[in-house]
C-alpha positions in Angstrom: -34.3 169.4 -205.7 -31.6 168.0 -203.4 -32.0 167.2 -199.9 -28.8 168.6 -197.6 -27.7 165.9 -195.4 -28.9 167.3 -192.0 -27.1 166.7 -189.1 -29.3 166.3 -186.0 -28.1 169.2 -183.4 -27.7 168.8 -179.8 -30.5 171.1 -177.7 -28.5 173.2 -174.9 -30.0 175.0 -172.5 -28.4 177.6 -170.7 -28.8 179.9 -167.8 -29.7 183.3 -167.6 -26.8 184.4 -165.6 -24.6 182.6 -168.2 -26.8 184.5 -171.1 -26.4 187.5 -169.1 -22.1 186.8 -169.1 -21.8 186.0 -172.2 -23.1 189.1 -173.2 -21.5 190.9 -170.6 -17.8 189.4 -172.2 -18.8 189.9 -176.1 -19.2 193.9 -175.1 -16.1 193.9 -173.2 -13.9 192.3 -176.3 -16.2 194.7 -178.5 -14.8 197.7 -177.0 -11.3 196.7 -176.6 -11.5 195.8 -180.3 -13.1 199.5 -180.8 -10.5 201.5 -178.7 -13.5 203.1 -176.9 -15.0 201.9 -173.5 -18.7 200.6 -174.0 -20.2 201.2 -171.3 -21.8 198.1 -169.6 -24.4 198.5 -167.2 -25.9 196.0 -165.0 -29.5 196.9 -166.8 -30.9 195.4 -163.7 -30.5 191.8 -165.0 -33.4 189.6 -162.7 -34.1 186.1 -163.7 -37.7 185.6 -164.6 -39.6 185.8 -161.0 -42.1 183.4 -159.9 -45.0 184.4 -159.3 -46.1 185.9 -155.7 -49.5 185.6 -154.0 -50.1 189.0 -152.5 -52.6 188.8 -149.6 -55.0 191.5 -148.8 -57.5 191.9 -146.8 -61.3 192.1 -147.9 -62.2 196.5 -147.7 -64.4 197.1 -145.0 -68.0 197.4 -146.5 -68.9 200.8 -147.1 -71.5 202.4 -144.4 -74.2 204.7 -145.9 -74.9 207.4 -142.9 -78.4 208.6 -142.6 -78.6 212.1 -143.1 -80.2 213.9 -139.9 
């Protein structure tokens, strides 16, 4: 068998927010293309969160009441 010549490609990273545009834009020609709107909702786009410590306090130990 014959090896293809491989050409080494180039790693790029992007953003979310530029994920999240370029999405956003290929819908947009999508539907212009169509001749019906798409509609394009904002689906709540968050970047990935770090995570949060939550602090709470210990519960109070629970009291057993001696029954008169």
């Amino acid at each position: 068998m014959k090896k293809k010549n491989k050409v080494p490609s180039e790693r790029v990273s992007i953003t979310y927010e530029e994920q999240f545009e370029m999405i956003r834009e290929s819908l947009s020609k999508l539907s212009e293309e169509l001749g019906y709107p798409i509609e394009i909702r904002d689906m709540n786009f968050k970047p990935p969160a770090e995570t949060t410590s939550v602090s709470m306090r210990p519960l109070s130990p629970i009291k057993n009441k001696d029954k008169k």
